[in-house]
C-alpha positions in Angstrom: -1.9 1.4 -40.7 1.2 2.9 -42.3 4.9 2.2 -40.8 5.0 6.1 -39.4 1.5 5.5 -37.6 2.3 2.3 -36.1 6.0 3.7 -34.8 4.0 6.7 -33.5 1.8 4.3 -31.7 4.9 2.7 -30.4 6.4 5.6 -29.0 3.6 6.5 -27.3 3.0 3.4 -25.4 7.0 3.1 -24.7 6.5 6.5 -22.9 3.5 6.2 -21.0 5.2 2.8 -19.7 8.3 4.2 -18.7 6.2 7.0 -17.1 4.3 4.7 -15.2 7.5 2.6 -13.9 9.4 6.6 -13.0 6.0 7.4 -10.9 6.0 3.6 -9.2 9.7 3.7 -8.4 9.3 7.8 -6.7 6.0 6.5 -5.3 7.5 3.6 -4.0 11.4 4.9 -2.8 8.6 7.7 -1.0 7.3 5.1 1.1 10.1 3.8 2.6 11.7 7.9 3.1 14.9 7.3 0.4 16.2 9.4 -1.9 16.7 9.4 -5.5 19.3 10.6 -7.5 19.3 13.0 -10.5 21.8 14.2 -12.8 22.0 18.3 -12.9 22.9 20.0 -16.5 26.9 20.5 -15.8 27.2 16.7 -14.8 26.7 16.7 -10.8 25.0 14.2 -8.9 22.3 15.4 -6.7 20.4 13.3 -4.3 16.7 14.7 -3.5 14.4 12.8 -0.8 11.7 11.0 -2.7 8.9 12.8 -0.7 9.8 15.8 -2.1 10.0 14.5 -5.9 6.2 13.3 -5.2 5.1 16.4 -4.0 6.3 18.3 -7.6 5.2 16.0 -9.8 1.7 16.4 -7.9 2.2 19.9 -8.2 2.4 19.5 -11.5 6.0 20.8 -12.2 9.6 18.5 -12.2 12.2 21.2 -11.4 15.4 20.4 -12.0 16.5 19.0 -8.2 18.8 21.8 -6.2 19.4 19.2 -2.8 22.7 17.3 -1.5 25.6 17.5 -4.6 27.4 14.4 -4.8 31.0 15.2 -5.0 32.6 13.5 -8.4 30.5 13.1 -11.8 29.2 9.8 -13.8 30.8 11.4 -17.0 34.0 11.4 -15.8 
């Protein structure tokens, strides 16, 4: 197996673990009706119930979240 093939391989697993630990943690914060927070393109943070971040991703689509805007930034 060449370098490029076993990075490739890498990546791949890397992702589908840290897709796996995004789904437990909405699954779980779901369960006990929290919210999660997101970061929206000009730096706001924006809290979504769980529930509702389930519901999209079983949908089949992750839209950017629209909910509660956190007054202040992160990137501050």
């Amino acid at each position: 197996m060449s370098t490029r093939e076993e990075y490739q391989e890498f990546s791949n697993k890397l992702r589908y673990g840290l897709e796996l630990a995004e789904q437990q943690l909405i699954e779980e914060t779901a369960r006990r009706e929290g919210e999660l927070c997101y970061g929206s393109p000009d730096g706001k943070v924006i809290r979504v119930p769980a529930s509702e971040v389930l519901q999209d991703r079983k949908k089949g689509g992750i839209p950017c979240p629209q909910n509660d805007v956190v007054e202040g930034s992160w990137f501050r």
